[in-house]
Every structure is written in structure tokens, then in C-alpha cells.
C-alpha positions as YAML, in Angstrom:
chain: A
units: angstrom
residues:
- id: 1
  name: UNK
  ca: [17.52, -30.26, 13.20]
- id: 2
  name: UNK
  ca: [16.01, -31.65, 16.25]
- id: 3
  name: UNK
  ca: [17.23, -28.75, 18.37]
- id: 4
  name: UNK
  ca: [15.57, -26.69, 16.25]
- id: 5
  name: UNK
  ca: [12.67, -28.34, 16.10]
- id: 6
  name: UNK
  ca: [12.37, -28.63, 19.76]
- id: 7
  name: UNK
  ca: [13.16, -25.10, 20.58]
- id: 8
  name: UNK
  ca: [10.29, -24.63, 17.90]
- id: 9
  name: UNK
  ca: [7.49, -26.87, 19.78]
- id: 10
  name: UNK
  ca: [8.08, -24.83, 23.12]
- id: 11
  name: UNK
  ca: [7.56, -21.56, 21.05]
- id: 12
  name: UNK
  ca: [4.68, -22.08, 20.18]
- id: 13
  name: UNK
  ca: [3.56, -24.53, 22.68]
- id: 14
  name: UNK
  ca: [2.76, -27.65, 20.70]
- id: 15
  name: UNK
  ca: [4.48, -30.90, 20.76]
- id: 16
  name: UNK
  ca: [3.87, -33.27, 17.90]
- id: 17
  name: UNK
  ca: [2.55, -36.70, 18.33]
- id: 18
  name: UNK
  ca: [3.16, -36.97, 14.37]
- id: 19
  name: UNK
  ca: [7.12, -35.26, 14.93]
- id: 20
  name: UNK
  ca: [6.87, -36.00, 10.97]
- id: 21
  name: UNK
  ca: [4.62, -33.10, 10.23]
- id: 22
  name: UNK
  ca: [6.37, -30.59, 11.54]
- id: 23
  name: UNK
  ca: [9.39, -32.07, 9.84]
- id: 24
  name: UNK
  ca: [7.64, -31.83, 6.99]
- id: 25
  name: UNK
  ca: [6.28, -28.27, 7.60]
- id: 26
  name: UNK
  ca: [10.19, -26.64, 7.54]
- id: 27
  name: UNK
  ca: [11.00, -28.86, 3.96]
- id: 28
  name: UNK
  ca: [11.53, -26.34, 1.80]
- id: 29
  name: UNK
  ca: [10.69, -27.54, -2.03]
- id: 30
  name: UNK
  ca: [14.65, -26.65, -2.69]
- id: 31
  name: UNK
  ca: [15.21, -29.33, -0.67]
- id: 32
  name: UNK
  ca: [13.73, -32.11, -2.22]
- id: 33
  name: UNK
  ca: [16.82, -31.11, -5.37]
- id: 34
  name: UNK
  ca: [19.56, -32.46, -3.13]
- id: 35
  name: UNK
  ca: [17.28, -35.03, -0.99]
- id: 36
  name: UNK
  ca: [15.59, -37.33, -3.81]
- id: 37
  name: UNK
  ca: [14.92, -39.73, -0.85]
- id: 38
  name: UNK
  ca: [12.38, -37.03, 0.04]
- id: 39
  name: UNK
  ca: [8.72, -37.59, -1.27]
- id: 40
  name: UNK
  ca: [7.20, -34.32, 0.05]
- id: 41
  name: UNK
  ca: [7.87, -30.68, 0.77]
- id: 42
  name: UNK
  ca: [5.70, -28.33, 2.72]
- id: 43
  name: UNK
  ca: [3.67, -26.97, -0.34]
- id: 44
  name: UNK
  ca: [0.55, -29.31, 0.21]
- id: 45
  name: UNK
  ca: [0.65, -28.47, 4.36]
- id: 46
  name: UNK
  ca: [0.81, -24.67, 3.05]
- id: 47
  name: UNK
  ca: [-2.09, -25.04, 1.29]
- id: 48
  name: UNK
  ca: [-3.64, -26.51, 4.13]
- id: 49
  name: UNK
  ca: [-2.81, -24.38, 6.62]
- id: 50
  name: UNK
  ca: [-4.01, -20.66, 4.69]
- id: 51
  name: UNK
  ca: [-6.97, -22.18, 4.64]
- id: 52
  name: UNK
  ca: [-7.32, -22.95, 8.14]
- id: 53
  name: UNK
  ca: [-5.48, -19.77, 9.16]
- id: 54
  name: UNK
  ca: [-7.77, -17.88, 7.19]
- id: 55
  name: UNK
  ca: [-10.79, -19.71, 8.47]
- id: 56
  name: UNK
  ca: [-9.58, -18.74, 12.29]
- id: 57
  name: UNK
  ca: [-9.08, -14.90, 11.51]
- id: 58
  name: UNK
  ca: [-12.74, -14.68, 9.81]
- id: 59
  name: UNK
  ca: [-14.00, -16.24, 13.19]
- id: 60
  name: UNK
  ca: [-12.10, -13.93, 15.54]
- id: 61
  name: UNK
  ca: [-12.84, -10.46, 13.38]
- id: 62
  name: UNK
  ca: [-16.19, -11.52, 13.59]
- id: 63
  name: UNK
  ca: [-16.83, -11.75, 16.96]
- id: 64
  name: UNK
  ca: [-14.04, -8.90, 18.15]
- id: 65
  name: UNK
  ca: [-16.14, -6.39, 15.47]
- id: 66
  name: UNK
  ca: [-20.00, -6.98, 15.51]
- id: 67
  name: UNK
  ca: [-20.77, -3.43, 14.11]
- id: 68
  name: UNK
  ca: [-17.95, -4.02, 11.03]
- id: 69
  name: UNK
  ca: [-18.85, -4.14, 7.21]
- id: 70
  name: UNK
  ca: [-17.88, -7.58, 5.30]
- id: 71
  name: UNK
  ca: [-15.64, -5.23, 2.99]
- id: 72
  name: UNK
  ca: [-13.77, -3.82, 6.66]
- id: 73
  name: UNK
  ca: [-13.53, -6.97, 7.87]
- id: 74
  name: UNK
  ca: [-12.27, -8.29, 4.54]
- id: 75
  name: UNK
  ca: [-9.07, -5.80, 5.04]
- id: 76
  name: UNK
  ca: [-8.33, -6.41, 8.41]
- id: 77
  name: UNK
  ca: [-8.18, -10.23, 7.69]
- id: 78
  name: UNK
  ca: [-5.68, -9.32, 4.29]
- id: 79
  name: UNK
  ca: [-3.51, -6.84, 6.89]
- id: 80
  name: UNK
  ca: [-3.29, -10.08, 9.29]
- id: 81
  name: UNK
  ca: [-2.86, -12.42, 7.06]
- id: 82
  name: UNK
  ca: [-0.42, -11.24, 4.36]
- id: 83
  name: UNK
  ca: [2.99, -12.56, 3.15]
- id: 84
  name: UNK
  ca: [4.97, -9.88, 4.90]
- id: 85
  name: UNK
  ca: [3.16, -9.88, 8.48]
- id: 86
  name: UNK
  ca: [3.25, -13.79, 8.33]
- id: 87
  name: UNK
  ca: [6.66, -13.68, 7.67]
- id: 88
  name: UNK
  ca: [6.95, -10.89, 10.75]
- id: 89
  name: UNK
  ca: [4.98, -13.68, 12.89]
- id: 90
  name: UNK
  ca: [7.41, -16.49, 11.90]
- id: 91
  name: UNK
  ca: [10.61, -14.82, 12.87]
- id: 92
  name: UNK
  ca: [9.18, -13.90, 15.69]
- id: 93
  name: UNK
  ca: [9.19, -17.80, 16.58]
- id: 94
  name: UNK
  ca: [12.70, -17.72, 15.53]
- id: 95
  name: UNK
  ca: [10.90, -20.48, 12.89]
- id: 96
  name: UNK
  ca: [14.03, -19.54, 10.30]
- id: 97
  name: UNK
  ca: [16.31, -21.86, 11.99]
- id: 98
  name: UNK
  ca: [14.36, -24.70, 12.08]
- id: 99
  name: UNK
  ca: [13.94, -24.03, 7.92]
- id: 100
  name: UNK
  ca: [15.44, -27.15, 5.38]
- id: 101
  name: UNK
  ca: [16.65, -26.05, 2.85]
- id: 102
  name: UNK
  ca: [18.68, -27.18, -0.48]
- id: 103
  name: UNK
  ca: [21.97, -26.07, -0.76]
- id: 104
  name: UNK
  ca: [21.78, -23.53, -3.12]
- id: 105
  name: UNK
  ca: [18.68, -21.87, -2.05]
- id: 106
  name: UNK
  ca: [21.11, -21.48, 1.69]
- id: 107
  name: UNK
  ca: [24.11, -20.38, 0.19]
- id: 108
  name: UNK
  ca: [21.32, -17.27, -1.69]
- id: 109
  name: UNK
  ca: [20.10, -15.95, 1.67]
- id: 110
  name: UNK
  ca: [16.94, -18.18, 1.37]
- id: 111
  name: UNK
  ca: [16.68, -18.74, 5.40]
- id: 112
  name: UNK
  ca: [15.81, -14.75, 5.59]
- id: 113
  name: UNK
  ca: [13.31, -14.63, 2.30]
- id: 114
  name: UNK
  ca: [10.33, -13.74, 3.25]
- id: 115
  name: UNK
  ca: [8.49, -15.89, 1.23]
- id: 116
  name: UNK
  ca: [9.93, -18.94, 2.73]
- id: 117
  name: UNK
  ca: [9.31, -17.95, 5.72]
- id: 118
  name: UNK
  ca: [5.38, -17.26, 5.30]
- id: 119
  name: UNK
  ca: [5.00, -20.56, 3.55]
- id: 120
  name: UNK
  ca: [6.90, -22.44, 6.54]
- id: 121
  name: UNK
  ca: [4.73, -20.72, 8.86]
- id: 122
  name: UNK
  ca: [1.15, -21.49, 7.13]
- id: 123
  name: UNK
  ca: [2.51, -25.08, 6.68]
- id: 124
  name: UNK
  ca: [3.28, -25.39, 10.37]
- id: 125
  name: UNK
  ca: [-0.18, -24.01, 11.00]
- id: 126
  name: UNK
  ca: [-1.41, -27.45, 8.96]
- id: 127
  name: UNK
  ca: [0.87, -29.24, 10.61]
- id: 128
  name: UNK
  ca: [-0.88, -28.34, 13.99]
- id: 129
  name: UNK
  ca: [-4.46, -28.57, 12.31]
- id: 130
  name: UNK
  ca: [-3.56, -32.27, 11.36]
- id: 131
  name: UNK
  ca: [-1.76, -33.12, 14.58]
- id: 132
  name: UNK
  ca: [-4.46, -31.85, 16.88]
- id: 133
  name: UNK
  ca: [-7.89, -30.26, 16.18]
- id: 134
  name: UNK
  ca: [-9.22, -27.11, 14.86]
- id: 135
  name: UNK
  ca: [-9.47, -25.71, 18.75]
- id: 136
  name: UNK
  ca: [-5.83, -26.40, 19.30]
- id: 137
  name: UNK
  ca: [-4.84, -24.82, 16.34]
- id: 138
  name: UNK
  ca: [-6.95, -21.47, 17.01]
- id: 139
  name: UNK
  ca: [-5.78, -21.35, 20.17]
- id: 140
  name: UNK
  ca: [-1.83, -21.41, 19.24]
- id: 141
  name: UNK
  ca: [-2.45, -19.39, 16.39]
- id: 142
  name: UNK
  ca: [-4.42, -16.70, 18.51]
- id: 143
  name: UNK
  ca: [-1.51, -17.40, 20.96]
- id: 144
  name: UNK
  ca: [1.30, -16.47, 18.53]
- id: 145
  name: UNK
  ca: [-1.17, -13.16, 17.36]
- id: 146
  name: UNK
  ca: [-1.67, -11.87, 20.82]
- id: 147
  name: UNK
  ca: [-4.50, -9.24, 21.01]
- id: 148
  name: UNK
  ca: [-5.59, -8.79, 17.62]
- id: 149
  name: UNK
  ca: [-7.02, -5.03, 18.01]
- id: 150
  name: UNK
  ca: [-3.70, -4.17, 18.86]
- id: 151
  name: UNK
  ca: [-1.62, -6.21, 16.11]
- id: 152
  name: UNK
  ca: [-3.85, -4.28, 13.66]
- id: 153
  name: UNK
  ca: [-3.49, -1.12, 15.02]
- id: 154
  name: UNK
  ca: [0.46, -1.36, 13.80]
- id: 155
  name: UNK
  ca: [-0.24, -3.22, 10.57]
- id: 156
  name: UNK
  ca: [-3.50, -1.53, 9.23]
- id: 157
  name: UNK
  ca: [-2.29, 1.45, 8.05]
- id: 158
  name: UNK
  ca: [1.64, 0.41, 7.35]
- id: 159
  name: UNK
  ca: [0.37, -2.98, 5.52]
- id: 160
  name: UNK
  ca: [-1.53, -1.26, 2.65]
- id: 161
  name: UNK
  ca: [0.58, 0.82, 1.05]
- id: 162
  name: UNK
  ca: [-1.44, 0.00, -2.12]
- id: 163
  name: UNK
  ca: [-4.47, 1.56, -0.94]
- id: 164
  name: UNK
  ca: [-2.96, 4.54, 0.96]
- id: 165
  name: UNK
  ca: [-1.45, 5.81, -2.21]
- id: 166
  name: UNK
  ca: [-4.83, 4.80, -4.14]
- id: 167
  name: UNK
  ca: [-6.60, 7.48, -1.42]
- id: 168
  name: UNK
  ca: [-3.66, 10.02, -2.07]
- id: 169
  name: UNK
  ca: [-4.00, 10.48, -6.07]
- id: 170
  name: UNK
  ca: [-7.69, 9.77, -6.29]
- id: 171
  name: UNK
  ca: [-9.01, 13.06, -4.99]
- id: 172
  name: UNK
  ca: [-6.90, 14.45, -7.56]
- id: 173
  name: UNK
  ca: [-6.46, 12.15, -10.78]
- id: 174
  name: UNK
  ca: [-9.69, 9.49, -10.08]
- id: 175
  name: UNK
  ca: [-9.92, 5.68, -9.33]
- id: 176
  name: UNK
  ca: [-8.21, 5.25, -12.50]
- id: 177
  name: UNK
  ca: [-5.11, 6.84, -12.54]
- id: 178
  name: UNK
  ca: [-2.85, 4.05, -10.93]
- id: 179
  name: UNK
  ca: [-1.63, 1.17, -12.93]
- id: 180
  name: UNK
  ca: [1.20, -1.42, -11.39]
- id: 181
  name: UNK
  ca: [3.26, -3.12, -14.69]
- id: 182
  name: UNK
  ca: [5.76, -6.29, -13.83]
- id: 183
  name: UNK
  ca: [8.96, -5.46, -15.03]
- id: 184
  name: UNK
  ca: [10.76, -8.17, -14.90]
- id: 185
  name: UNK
  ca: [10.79, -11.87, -13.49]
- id: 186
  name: UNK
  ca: [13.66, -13.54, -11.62]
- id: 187
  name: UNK
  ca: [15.04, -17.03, -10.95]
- id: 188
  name: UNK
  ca: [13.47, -20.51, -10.46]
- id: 189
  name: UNK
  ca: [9.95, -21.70, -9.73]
- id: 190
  name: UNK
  ca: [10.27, -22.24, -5.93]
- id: 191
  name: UNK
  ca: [12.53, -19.15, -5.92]
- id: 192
  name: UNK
  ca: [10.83, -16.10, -7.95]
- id: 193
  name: UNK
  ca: [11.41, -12.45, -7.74]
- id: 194
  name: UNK
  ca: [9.34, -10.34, -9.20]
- id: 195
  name: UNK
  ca: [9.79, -6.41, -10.24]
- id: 196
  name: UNK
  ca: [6.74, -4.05, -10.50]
- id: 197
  name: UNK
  ca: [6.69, -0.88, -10.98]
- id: 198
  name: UNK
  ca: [3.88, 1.53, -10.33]
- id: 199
  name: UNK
  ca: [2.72, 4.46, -12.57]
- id: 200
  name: UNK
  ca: [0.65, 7.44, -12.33]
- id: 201
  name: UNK
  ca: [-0.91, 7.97, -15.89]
- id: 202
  name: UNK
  ca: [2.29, 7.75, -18.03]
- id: 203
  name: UNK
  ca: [4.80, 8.52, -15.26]
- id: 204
  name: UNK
  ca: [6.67, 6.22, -13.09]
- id: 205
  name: UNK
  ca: [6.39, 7.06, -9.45]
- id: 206
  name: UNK
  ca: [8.26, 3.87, -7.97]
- id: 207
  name: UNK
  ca: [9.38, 0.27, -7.99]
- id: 208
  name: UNK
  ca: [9.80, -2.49, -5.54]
- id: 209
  name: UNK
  ca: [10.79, -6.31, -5.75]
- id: 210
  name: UNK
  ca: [9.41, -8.78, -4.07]
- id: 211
  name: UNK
  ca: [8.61, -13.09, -3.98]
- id: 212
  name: UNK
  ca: [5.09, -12.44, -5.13]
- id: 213
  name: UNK
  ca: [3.67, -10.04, -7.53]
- id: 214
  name: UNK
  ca: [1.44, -8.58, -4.53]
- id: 215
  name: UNK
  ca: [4.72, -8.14, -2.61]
- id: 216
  name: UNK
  ca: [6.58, -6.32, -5.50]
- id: 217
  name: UNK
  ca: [3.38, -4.47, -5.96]
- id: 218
  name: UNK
  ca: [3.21, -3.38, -2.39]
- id: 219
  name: UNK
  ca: [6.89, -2.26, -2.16]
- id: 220
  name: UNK
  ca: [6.12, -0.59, -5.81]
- id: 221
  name: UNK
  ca: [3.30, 1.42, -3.66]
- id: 222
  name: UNK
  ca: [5.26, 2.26, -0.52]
- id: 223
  name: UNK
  ca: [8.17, 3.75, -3.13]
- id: 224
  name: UNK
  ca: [5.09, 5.78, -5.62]
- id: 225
  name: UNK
  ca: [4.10, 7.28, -1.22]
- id: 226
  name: UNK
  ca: [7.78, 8.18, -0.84]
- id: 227
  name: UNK
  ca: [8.20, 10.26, -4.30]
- id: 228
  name: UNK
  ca: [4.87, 11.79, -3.78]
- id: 229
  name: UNK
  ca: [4.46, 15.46, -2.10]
- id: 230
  name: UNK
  ca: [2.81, 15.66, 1.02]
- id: 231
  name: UNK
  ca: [-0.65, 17.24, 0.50]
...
């Protein structure tokens, strides 16, 4: 673990005076099952740190976009800031091998779930925020971003599925025609799976799966773009 951990800290160019934060960070709640020596996982750090991360996107968009609309801005945070770009961010950092995890949640693939991954990665964020200061921590985070125009230029569009296919039917069928129903729920608290499926009026156009209801509701939307005609 301490490879990992060190490979981690020159990643993102941080090393811990508190080594137990980050250790903390990469705890995975599945963990705690086989460890009851363990007090904490990173749940309260992930907390923390989407609050923090959050805080340093609303800063940035509003200084790189003085002539943008709250509601604007208010997207380009959610693109940036979403479970399946933070998970993009965090493998980026190679932050999946640092991961603890219980034995069960390993031997189910947990280590790639994307989920874990964007929880890990706001908890390392607190992790920094608590180690450091709030300028350190914008200053990795920005870091591990890069340009931010050009990070949304990729995720804008390919991020919100949900809305593309709301601006595809609504010319058509109104802003009332879509309607996303959760099929089914899957396995334990720390470890959900969600199914949603989408529907235009009474017929199904797609479903997806995914950790979160907004994640199985975004893969629902992507699958209702790819069964719809082009106009």
C-alpha cells in the first residue's frame, strides 16, 4: 500500500504531513467488513471534499466566463464535476491502485467501478483540504483539470446525454414527453446498481445501469439517443 500511496503523492504533487488522511481517503466502506480494527472509511472525507471541489469549480467558471448566465455556469460545473468525469480524472492518477478494499467488493471488479473511484477521488480532495489549505487544494485540483475551457469542450456535449435527448424530442413531443422509471435495484448499500429505463410517452426508447440513479439515468439517455432517428 505504501507504493501505491507514494506513486499517488507524486501524481498529484502533494505529500502528506497527516500520511493518515490519505490512507484514509482510499478506505473503501467494504473494507471496514473484513478490518473491524478500522474506525473510519472515506465517506465523511467524501463529503468533505464535493464540497470543497465544488466550491473551487464555482470560483474558476466564474472568473474564466464573466459574460455566462448562473443557469450556464450551473452546467458546466455538473459536466466537470459529475460521477463519470471524476471517475475519468481519478484513473487518470492511476488512483485505482492505491484503492482498499474488502475482499469481496475486489474479487466483484470493485477497483474499476466507477463509483468507487469518484468517491476515492473527492475524498482525496478532503484529504488535501485538511492536510494543507484551501490554496493548495485549488491549485492541485486545477492541476489535475488542466485548462478547463478545453476539458469542457470534450465533456459538455458527451456528459449530458439527458439533456441532448430532452432537445431532440421536445421540438416534436414538448418538455413533457420524457419520463426515466428505475427498474430495478441491485446489491448492498456501499455497492448499489441501479437500472433505469427511459420512455417516450408509453414507449421504451432505452436502458442503462449504473452506481447512482443519475448514472443509470444518463446511460438510460445515451441508449433513448442511439434508438432515435437522426432528424
Amino acid at each position: 500500500m505504501n507504493d501505491a500511496l507514494d506513486q499517488l503523492e507524486i501524481r498529484i504533487d502533494h505529500v502528506f504531513r497527516q500520511r493518515a488522511l490519505l490512507e484514509r481517503a482510499v478506505t473503501h466502506p467494504s473494507l471496514l467488513q473484513d478490518r473491524p480494527d478500522l474506525v473510519e472509511s472515506n465517506q465523511r472525507l467524501e463529503f468533505l471534499g464535493d464540497a470543497v471541489l465544488q466550491l473551487i469549480l464555482t470560483e474558476t467558471l466564474f472568473e474564466l466566463f464573466p459574460g455566462d448566465r448562473e443557469g450556464v455556469l450551473s452546467k458546466r460545473r455538473s459536466a466537470l464535476a459529475n460521477g463519470v468525469f471524476l471517475a475519468r480524472l481519478a484513473r487518470e492518477i492511476g488512483l485505482e491502485r492505491a484503492l482498499q478494499l474488502g475482499a469481496s467488493e475486489e474479487a466483484t471488479g470493485g477497483r474499476a467501478r466507477a463509483g468507487a473511484l469518484e468517491d476515492a477521488f473527492e475524498a482525496m480532495i478532503g484529504a488535501i483540504f485538511l492536510d494543507s489549505n484551501f490554496e493548495t487544494t485549488r491549485r492541485i485540483v486545477l492541476g489535475l483539470y488542466g485548462p478547463l475551457p478545453e476539458r469542457l469542450a470534450i465533456v459538455e456535449d458527451v456528459e449530458n446525454p439527458k439533456g441532448r435527448l430532452q432537445e431532440r424530442v421536445q421540438p416534436t413531443h414538448g418538455n413533457t414527453a420524457l419520463r426515466y422509471e428505475v427498474l430495478g435495484v441491485q446489491g448492498e448499500d456501499h455497492a448499489r446498481e441501479y437500472e433505469v429505463a427511459v420512455f417516450l410517452h408509453d414507449r421504451q426508447l432505452g436502458s442503462g445501469r449504473g452506481s447512482s440513479k443519475k448514472q443509470a439515468e444518463e446511460a438510460a439517455a445515451r441508449a433513448g439517443l442511439a434508438a432515435l432517428p437522426e432528424e
